[in-house]
C-alpha positions in Angstrom: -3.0 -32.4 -40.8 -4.9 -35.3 -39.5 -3.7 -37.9 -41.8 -5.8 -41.0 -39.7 -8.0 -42.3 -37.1 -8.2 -44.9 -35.1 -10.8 -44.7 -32.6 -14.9 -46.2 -31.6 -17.6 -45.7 -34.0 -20.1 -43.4 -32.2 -22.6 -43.5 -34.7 -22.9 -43.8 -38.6 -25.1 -42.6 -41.0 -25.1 -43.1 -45.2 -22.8 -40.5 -45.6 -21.2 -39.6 -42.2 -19.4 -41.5 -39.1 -18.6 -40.0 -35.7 -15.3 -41.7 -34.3 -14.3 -41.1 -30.7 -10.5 -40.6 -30.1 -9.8 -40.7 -26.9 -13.1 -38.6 -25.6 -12.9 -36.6 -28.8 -15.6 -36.8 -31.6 -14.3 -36.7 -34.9 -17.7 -36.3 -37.7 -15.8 -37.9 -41.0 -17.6 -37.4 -44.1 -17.6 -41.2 -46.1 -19.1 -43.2 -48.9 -22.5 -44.8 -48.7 -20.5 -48.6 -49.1 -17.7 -48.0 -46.7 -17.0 -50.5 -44.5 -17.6 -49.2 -41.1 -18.1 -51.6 -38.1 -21.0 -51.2 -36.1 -22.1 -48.7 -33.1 -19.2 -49.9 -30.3 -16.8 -51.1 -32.6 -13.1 -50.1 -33.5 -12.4 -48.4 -37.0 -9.6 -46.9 -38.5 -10.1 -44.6 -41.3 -7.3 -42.8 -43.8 -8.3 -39.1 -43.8 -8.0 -35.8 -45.7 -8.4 -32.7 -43.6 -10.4 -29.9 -46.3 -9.7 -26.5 -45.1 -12.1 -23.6 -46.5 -13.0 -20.2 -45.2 -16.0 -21.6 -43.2 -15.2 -24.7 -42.3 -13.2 -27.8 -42.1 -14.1 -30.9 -42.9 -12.7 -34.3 -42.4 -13.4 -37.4 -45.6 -12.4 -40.6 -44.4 -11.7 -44.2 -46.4 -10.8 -47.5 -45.2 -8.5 -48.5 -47.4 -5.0 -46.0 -48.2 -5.7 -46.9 -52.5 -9.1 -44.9 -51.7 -8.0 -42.0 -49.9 -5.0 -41.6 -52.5 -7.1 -41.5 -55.5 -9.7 -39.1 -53.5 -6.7 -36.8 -53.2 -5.7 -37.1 -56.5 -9.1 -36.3 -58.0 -9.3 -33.2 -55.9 -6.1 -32.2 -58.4 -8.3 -32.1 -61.5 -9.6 -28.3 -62.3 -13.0 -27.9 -61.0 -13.3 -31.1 -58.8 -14.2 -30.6 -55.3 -14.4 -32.9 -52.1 -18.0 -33.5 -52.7 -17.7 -34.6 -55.8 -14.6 -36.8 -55.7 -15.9 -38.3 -52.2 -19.4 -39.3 -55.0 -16.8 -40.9 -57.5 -15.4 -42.9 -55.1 -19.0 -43.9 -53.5 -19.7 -44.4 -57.4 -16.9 -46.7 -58.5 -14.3 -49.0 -56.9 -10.6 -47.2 -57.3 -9.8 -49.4 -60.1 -12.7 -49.3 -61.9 -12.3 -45.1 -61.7 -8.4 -45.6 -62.5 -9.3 -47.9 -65.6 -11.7 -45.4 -66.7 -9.4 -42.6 -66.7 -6.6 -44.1 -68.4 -8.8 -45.6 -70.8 -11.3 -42.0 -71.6 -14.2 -44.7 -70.6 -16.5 -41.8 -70.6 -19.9 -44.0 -69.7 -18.5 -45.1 -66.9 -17.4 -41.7 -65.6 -20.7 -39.9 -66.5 -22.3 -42.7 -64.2 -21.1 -40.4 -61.3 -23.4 -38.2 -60.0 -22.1 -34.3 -60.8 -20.1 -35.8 -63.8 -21.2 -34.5 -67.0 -19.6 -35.3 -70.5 -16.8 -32.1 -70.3 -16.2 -33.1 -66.5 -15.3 -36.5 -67.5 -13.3 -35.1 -70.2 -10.9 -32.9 -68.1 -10.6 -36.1 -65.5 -8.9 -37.9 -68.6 -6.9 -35.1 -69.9 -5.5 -34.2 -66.7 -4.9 -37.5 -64.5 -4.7 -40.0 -67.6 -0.7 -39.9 -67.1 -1.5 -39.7 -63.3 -3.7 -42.9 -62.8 -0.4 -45.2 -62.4 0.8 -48.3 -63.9 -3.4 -49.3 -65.2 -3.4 -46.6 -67.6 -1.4 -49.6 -70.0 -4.9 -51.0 -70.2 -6.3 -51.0 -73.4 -9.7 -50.5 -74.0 -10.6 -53.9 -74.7 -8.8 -55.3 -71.6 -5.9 -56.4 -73.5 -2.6 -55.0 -73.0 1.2 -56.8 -72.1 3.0 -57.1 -68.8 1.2 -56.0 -65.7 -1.9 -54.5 -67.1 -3.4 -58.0 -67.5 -3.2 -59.2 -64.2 -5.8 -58.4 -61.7 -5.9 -54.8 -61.3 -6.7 -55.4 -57.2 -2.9 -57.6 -57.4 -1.3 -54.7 -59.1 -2.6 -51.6 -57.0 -1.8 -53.7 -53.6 1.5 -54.3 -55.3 2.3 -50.7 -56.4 1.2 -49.5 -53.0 3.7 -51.9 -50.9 6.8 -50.7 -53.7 5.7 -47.1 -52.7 6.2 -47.6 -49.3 9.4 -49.0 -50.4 10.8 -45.7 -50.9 10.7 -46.7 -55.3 9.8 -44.1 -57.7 6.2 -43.7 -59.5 8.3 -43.9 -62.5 10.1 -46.9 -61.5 7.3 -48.7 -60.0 5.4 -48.2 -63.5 8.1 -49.8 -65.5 9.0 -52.9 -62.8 5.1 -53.6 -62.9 5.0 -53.4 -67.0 8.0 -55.6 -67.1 6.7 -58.6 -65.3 5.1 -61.6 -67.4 1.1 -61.2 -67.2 1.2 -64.7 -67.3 2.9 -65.7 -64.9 1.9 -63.8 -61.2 -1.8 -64.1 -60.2 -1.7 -62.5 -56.9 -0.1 -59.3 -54.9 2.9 -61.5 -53.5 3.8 -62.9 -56.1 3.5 -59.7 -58.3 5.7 -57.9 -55.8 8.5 -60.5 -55.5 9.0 -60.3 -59.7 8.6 -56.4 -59.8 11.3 -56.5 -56.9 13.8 -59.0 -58.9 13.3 -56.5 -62.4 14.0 -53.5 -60.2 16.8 -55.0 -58.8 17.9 -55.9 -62.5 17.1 -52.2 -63.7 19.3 -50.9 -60.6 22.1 -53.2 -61.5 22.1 -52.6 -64.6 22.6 -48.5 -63.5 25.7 -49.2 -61.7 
């Protein structure tokens, strides 16, 4: 499973980049907007490796939060690469997240190949999937994390991943804190930290 590469951009097109790895040419399928350096340059890209009778393809993303929700789109009935890679190339990660959890159906029919009953299976089946955003109401209010920057929450959910903490208790450390209190990823992280240190405490 190629999981990543780091290696010189060879060349780039709108939906394509070639990155050489050590004398190897890897062609890595990407969004239109991705933020590849120019011709020469060093890039690193988080990969999924798509295996199919006929072929194998390689979908790249320069940013983990992307390549994570391109994954789990790919677990909704009927969703393919091509088709996940166009949300993605459609709609920042949180605005797609938000959407889900909140059955936004406008802004998932924007995507090209999404019709009204695609849209509908994406909310049925990743709503409780989407993470700690799908407290969001529908009019942007909601308590505890859900009304801080969504950007300060996902970096912050990411880093309590790697962590080794739970979905579940990532979620709940993340509703607990005061949304008016952090306004950025560090400071998010250091209160979801101090109420999963309570919650564990409390366990013992």
């Amino acid at each position: 499973m190629i999981a990543r590469l780091t290696g010189t951009v060879l060349d780039r097109t709108a939906t394509a980049v070639v990155v050489d790895v050590h004398g190897v040419g890897y062609l890595v399928h990407v969004t239109p907007g991705a933020e590849v350096p120019p011709r020469g340059q060093q890039v690193t890209l988080h990969t999924s490796l798509q295996v199919r009778e006929d072929a194998m393809t390689l979908y790249g993303f320069t940013a983990a939060a992307e390549l994570g929700l391109f994954e789990l789109l790919l677990t909704s009935s009927g969703v393919g690469p091509r088709l996940a890679l166009a949300a993605l190339g459609t709609h920042r990660p949180d605005v797609l997240r938000t959407a889900i959890a909140t059955d936004d159906q406008a802004t998932l029919t924007a995507i090209p190949g999404v019709g009204r009953k695609v849209a509908q299976r994406l909310v049925l089946e990743l709503k409780d999937k989407v993470g700690v955003v799908a407290q969001v109401s529908v009019d942007g209010r909601a308590g505890g994390a859900a009304s801080l920057p969504v950007g300060a929450v996902e970096e912050a959910r990411d880093a309590l991943a790697a962590l080794g903490y739970s979905a579940s208790e990532v979620a709940a450390a993340l509703a607990a804190v005061d949304g008016d209190a952090p306004e950025d990823s560090a400071e998010l992280l250091r209160a979801a930290l101090r109420n999963l240190g309570t919650a564990r405490a409390g366990q013992t």
